[in-house]
Kinemage of the C-alpha trace (Angstrom):
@kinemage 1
@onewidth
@group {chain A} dominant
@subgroup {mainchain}
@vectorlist {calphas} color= white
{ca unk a 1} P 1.874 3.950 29.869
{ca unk a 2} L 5.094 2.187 31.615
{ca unk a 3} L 8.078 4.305 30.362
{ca unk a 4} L 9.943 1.223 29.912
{ca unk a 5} L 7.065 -0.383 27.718
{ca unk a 6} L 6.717 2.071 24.883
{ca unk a 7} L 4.880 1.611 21.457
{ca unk a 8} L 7.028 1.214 18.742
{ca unk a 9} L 6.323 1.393 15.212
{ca unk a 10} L 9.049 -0.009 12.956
{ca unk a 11} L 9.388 0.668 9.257
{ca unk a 12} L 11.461 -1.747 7.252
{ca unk a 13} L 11.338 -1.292 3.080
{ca unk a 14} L 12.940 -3.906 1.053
{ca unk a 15} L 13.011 -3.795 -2.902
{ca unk a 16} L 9.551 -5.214 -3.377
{ca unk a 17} L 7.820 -5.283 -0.001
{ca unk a 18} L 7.467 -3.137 2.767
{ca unk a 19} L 7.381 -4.556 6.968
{ca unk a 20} L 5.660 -2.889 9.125
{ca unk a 21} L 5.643 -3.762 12.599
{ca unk a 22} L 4.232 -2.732 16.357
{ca unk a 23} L 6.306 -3.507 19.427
{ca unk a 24} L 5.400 -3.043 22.933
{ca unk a 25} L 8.928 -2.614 24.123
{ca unk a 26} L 10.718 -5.528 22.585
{ca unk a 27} L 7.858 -7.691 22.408
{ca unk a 28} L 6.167 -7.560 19.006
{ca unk a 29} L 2.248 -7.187 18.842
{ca unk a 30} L 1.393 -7.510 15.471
{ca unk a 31} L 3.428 -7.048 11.917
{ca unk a 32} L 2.106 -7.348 8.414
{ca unk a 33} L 4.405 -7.489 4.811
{ca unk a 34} L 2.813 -5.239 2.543
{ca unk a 35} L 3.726 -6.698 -0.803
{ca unk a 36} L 4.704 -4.248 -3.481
{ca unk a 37} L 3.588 -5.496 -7.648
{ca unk a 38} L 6.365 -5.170 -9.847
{ca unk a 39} L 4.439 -2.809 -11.637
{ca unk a 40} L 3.333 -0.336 -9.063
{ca unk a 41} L 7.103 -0.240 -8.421
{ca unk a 42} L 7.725 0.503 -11.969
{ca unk a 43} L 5.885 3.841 -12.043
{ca unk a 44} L 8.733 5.205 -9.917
{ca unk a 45} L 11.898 6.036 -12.091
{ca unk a 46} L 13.519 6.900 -8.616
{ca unk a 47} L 13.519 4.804 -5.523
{ca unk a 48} L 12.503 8.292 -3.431
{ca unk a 49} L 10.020 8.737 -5.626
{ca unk a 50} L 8.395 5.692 -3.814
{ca unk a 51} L 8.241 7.315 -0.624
{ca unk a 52} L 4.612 8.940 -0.377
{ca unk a 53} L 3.026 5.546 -1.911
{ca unk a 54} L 4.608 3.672 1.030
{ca unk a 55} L 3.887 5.584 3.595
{ca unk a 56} L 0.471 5.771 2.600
{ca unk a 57} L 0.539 1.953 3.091
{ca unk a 58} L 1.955 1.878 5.787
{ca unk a 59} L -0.238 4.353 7.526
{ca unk a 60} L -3.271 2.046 6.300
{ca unk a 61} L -1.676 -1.295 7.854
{ca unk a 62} L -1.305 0.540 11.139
{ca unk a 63} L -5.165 1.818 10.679
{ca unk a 64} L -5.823 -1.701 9.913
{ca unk a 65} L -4.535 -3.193 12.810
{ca unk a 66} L -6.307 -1.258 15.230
{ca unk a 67} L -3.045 1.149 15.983
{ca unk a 68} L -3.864 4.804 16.111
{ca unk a 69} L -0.486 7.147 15.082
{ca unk a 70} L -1.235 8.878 17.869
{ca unk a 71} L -0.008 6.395 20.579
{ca unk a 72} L 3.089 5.321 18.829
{ca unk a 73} L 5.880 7.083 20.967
{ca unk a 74} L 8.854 5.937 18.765
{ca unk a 75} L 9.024 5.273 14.778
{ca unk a 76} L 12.281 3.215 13.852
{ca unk a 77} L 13.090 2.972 9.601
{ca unk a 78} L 15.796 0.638 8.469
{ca unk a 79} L 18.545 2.493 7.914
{ca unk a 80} L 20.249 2.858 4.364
{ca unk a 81} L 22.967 3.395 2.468
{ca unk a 82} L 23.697 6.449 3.703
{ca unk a 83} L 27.296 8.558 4.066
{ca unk a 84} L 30.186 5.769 5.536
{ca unk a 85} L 28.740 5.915 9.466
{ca unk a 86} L 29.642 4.406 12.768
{ca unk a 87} L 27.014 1.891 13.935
{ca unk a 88} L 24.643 2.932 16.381
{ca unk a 89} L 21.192 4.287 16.980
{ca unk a 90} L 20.636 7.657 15.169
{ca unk a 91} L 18.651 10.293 15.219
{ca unk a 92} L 17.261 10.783 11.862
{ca unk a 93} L 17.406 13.967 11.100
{ca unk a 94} L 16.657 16.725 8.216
{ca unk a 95} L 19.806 16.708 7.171
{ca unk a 96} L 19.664 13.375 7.072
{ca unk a 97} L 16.271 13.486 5.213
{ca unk a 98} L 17.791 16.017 2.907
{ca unk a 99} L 20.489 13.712 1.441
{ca unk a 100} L 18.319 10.942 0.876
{ca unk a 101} L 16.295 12.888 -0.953
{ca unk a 102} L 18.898 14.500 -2.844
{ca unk a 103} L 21.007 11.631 -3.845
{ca unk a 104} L 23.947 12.626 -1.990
{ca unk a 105} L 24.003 8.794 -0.442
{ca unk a 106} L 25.916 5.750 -1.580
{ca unk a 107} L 23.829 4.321 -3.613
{ca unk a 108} L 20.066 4.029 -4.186
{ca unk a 109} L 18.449 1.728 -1.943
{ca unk a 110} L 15.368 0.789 -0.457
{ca unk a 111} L 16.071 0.976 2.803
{ca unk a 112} L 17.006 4.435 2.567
{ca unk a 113} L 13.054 4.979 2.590
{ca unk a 114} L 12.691 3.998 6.240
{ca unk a 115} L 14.498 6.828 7.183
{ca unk a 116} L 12.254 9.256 5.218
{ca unk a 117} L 9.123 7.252 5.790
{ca unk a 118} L 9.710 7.026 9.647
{ca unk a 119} L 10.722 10.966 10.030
{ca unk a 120} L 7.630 12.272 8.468
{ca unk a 121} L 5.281 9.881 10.521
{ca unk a 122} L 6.873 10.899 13.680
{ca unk a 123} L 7.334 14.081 13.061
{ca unk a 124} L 3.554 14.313 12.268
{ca unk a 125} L 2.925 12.770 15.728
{ca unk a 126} L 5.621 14.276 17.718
{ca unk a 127} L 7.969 11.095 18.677
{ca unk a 128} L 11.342 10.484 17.556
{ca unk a 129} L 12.448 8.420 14.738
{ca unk a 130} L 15.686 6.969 14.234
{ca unk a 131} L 17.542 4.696 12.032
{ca unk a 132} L 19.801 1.828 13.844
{ca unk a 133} L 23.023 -0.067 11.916
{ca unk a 134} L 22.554 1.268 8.873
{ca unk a 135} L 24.048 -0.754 5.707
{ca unk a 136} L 26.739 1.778 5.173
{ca unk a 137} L 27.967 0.889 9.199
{ca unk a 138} L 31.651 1.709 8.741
{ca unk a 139} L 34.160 0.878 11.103
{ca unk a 140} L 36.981 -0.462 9.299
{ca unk a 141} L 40.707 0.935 9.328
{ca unk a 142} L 42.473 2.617 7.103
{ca unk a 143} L 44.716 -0.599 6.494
{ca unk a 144} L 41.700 -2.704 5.997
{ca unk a 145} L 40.440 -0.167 3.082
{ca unk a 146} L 43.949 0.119 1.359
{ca unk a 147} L 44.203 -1.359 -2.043
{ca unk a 148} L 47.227 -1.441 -4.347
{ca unk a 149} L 45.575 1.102 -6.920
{ca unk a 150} L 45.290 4.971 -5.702
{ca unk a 151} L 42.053 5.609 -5.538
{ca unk a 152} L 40.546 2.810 -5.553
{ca unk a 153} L 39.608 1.585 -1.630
{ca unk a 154} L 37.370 -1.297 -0.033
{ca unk a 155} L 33.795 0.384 1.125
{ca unk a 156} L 32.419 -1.133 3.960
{ca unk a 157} L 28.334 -2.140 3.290
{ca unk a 158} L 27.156 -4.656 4.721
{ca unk a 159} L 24.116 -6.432 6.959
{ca unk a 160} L 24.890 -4.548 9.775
{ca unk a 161} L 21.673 -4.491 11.875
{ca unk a 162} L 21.199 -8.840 11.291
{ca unk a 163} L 25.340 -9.035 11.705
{ca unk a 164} L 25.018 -7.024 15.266
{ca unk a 165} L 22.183 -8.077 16.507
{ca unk a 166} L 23.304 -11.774 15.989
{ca unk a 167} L 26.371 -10.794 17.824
{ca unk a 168} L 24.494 -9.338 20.628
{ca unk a 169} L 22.213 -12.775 20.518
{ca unk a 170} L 25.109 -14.948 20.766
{ca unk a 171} L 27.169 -12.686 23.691
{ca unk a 172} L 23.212 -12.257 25.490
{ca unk a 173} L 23.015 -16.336 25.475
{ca unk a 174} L 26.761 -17.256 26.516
{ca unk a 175} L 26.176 -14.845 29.391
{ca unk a 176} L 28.749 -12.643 27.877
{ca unk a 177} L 29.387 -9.288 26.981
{ca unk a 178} L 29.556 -8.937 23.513
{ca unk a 179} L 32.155 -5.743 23.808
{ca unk a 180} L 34.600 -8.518 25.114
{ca unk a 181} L 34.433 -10.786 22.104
{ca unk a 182} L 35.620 -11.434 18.745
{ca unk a 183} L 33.109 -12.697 16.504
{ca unk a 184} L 33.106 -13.493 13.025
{ca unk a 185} L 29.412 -13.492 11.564
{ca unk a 186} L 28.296 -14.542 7.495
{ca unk a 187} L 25.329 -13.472 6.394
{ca unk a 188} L 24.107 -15.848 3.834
{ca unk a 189} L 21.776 -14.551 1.349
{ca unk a 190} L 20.849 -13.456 -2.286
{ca unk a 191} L 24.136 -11.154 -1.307
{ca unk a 192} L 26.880 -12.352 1.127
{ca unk a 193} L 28.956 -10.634 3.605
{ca unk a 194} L 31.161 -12.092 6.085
{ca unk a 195} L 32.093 -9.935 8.990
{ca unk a 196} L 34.601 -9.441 11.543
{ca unk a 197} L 33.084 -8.248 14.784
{ca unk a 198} L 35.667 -7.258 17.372
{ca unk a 199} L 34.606 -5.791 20.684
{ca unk a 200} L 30.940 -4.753 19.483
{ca unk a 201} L 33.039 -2.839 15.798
{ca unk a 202} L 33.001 -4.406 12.336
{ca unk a 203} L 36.225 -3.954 11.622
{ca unk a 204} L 36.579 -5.583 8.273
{ca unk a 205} L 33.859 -7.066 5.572
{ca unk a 206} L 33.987 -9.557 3.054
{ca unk a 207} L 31.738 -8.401 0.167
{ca unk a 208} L 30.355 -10.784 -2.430
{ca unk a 209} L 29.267 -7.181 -3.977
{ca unk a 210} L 33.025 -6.499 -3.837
{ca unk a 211} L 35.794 -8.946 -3.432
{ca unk a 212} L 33.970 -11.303 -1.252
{ca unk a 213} L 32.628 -14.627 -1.851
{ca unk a 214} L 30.008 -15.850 -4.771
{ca unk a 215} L 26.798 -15.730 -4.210
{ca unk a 216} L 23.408 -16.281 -5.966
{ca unk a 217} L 22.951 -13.165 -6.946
{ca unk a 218} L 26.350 -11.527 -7.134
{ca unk a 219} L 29.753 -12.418 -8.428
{ca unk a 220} L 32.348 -11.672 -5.511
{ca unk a 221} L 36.041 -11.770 -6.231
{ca unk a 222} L 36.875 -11.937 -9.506
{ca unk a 223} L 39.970 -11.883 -10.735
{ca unk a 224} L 41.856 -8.220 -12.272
{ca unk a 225} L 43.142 -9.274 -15.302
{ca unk a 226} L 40.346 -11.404 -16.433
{ca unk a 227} L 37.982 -8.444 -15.532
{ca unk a 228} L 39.632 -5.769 -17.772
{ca unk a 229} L 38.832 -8.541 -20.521
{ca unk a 230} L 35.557 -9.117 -19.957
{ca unk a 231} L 34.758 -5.181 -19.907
{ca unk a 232} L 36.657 -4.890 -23.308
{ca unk a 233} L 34.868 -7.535 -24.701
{ca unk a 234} L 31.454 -7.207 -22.983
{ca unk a 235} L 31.446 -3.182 -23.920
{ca unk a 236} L 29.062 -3.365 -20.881
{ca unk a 237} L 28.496 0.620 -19.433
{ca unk a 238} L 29.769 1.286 -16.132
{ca unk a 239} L 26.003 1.043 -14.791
{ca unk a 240} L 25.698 -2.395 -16.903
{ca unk a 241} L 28.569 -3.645 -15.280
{ca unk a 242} L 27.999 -2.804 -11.661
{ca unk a 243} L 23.994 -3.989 -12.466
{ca unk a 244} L 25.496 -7.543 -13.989
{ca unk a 245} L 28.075 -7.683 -10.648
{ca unk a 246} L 25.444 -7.223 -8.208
{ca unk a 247} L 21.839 -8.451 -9.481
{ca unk a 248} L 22.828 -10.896 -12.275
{ca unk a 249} L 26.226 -12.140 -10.670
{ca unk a 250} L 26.580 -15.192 -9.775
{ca unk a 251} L 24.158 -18.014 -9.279
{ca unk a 252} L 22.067 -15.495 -11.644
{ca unk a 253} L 25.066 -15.584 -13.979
{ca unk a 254} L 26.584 -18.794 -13.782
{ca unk a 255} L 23.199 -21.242 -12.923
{ca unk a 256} L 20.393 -19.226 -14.923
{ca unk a 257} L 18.799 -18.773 -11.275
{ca unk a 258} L 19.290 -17.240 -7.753
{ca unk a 259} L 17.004 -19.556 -6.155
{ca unk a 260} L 19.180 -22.172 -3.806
{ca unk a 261} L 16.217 -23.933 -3.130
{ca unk a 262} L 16.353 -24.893 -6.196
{ca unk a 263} L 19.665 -25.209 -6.927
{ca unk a 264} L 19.999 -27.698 -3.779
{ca unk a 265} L 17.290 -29.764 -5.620
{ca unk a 266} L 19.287 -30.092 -9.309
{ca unk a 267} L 22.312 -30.715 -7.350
{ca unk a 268} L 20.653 -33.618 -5.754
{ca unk a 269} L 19.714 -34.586 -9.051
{ca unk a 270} L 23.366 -34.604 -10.273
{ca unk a 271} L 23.061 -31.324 -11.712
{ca unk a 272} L 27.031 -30.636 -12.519
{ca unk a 273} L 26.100 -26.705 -12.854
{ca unk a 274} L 24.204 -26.630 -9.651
{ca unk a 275} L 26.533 -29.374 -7.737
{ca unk a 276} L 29.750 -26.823 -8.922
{ca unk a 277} L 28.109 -23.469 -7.965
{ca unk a 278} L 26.948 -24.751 -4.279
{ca unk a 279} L 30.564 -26.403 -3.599
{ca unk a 280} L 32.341 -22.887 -4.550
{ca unk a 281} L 29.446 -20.718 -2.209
{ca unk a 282} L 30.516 -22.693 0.695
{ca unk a 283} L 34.131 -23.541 0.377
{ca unk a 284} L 34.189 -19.740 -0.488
{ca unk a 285} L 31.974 -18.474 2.332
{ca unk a 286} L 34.660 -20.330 4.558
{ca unk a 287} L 37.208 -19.175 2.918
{ca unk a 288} L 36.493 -15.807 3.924
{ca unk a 289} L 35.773 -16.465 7.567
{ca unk a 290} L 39.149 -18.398 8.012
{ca unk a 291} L 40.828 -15.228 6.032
{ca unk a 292} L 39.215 -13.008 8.749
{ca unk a 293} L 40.552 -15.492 11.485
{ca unk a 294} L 43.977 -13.555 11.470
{ca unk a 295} L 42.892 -10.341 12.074
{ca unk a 296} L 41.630 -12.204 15.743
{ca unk a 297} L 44.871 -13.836 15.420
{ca unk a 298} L 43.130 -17.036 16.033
{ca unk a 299} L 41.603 -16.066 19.192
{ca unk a 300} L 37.681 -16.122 17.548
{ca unk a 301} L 34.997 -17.038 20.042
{ca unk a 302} L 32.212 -17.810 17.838
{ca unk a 303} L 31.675 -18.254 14.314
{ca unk a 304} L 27.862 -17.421 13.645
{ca unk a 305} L 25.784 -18.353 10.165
{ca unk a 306} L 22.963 -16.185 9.534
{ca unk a 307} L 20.699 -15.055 6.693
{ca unk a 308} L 17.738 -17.050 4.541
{ca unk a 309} L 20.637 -18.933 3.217
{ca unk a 310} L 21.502 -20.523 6.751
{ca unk a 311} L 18.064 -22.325 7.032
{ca unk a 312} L 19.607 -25.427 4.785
{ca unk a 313} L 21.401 -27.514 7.372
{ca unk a 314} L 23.385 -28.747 4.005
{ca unk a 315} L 24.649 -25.391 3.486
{ca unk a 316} L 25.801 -24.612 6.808
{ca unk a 317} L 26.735 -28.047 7.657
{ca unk a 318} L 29.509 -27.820 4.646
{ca unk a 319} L 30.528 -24.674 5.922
{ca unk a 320} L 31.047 -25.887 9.367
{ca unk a 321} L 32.868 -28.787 8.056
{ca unk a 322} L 35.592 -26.308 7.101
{ca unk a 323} L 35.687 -23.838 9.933
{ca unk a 324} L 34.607 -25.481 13.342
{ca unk a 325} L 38.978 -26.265 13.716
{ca unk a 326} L 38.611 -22.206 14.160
{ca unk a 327} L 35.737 -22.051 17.025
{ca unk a 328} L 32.443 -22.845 17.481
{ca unk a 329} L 29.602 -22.658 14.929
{ca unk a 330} L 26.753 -21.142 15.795
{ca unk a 331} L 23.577 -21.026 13.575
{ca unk a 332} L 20.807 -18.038 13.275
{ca unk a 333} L 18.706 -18.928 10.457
{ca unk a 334} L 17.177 -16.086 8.877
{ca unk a 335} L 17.292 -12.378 10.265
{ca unk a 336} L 15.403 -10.906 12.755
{ca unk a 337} L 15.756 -7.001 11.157
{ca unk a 338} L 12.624 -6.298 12.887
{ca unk a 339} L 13.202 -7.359 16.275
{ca unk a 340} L 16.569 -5.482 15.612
{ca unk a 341} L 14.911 -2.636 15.102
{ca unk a 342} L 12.550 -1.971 18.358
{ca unk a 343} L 15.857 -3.320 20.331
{ca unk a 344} L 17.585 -0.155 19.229
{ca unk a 345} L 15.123 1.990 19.813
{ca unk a 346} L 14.219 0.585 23.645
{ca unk a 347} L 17.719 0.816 24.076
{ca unk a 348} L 18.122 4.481 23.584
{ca unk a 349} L 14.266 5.245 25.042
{ca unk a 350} L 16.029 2.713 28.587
{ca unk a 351} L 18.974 5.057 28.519
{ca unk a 352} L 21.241 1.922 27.478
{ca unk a 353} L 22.793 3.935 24.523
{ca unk a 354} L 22.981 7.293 23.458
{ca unk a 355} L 21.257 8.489 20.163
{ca unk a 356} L 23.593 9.394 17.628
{ca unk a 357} L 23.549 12.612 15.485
{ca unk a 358} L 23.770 12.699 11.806
């Protein structure tokens, strides 16, 4: 086979569905979404605990698409919430492999089971597996972190792979290079971040699972005072109240649903909830991007939308309303995670970027 064409498997678990994906280089021969029933899921108290059951899926899909393991010379997993890293291509390793296992990662989620999932299938085959962007990409400053309460700082997880690989897509089609530019990308969907990408780093992140802006599923900034109520009141657990923040935030929280489709629909209807909650997720959204025009000092070259969210011209036409006086608006409707993926992975395999160690 071509060096410069290799087979690439790529391995991307969500919360209830697994991707799978082949790519001859960057061009993708076949994927399937192996949907996951809520109560398959349910026999797992631990995410982890999932892994075997979706590999052995995944192995199946590739059997089922005519794939043998054997020819695969690089596995990619999405990468997780791992330890605060730079972004990059890594190397998954062990160690790697170990922590995930153990718990010793941010937080529990999905995505942490590409790693695992893509180390053990090319280990078994002897190719490399790696991990590229993970969601715990961290590349802020110290002064972007800082709060005003010791001990409490700003963590930096967010869509890194879609937020970088948009920024490469937009510096690719200007005929740039995207180390030379300052970008500022929003990834709209159940969650929101809204990133500041300068000279290929995100320096600073805009939550809505921290003090970002609403979105349908989580609550954003919310103000300190008014918080320390609501806990007192609420007698919510710490778990409770980081589950009702992120999952039942929001849209969830404030609409009774985290379906904009929907939402769009009762607003056209003159729904007052659903007309309310859309205005405040997009003069929020933009909000945040024109906040994270100073730290460009102006100078932003592009302004990209991204996400499921960004497929609703209305959405992303309101947003542009308020920030095309910054730059131009560019618009990347949904994310192309997979895509991201094998690009990583081609880049290392080309010699275009060095793998990264754990």
């Amino acid at each position: 086979m071509n060096r410069r064409d290799p087979l690439i498997l790529v391995v991307n678990p969500g919360s209830t569905s697994t991707k799978v994906a082949i790519f001859k280089g960057d061009k993708e021969v076949v994927s399937e979404n192996i949907e996951h029933p809520k109560e398959e899921l349910a026999r797992f108290d631990r995410i982890i605990e999932q892994k075997d059951y979706r590999r052995k899926l995944v192995e199946t899909v590739t059997d089922k698409l005519g794939i043998r393991l054997s020819d695969i010379n690089i596995v990619v997993g999405r990468g997780g919430a791992l330890k605060p890293l730079e972004g990059g291509v890594y190397r998954v390793s062990e160690k790697m492999v170990k922590d995930i296992e153990s718990g010793k990662t941010q937080e529990q989620h999905p995505a942490n089971l590409g790693a695992v999932i893509a180390y053990e299938i090319a280990t078994q085959i002897g190719a490399p597996a790696y991990i590229v962007d993970p969601i715990s990409t961290d590349e802020m400053s110290p002064v972007a972190k800082l709060t005003g309460i010791p001990g409490i700082k700003r963590r930096s997880l967010t869509h890194a792979l879609n937020v970088k690989a948009c920024a490469r897509r937009y510096a690719r089609e200007a005929g740039m290079n995207w180390l030379d530019l300052n970008i500022i990308v929003a990834h709209l969907g159940g969650g929101i971040t809204v990133n500041a990408v300068k000279n290929g780093r995100i320096v600073d992140v805009s939550d809505a699972r921290q003090d970002g802006p609403i979105a349908p599923t989580a609550a954003g900034k919310v103000p300190g005072p008014e918080l320390a109520r609501f806990i007192r009141k609420s007698n919510l657990t710490e778990k409770q109240l980081v589950k009702f923040w992120f999952g039942k935030g929001g849209g969830v929280a404030l609409t009774g649903t985290d379906n904009v489709r929907e939402l769009l629909a009762r607003k056209k209807k003159k729904d007052k909830q659903a007309e309310l909650f859309i205005d405040a997720l997009t003069y929020s959204v933009a909000k945040e991007i024109g906040a994270l025009s100073t730290i460009f000092r102006g100078n932003v070259d592009a302004i990209i939308l991204t996400g499921g969210l960004a497929q609703s011209s209305e959405l992303t036409e309101a947003i542009k309303r308020y920030v095309e006086f910054i730059s131009a608006v560019v618009v990347y409707p949904g994310e192309s995670e997979m895509a991201a993926l094998a690009e990583g992975g081609m880049r290392v395999w080309n010699g275009e970027e060095k793998e990264k160690l754990y």
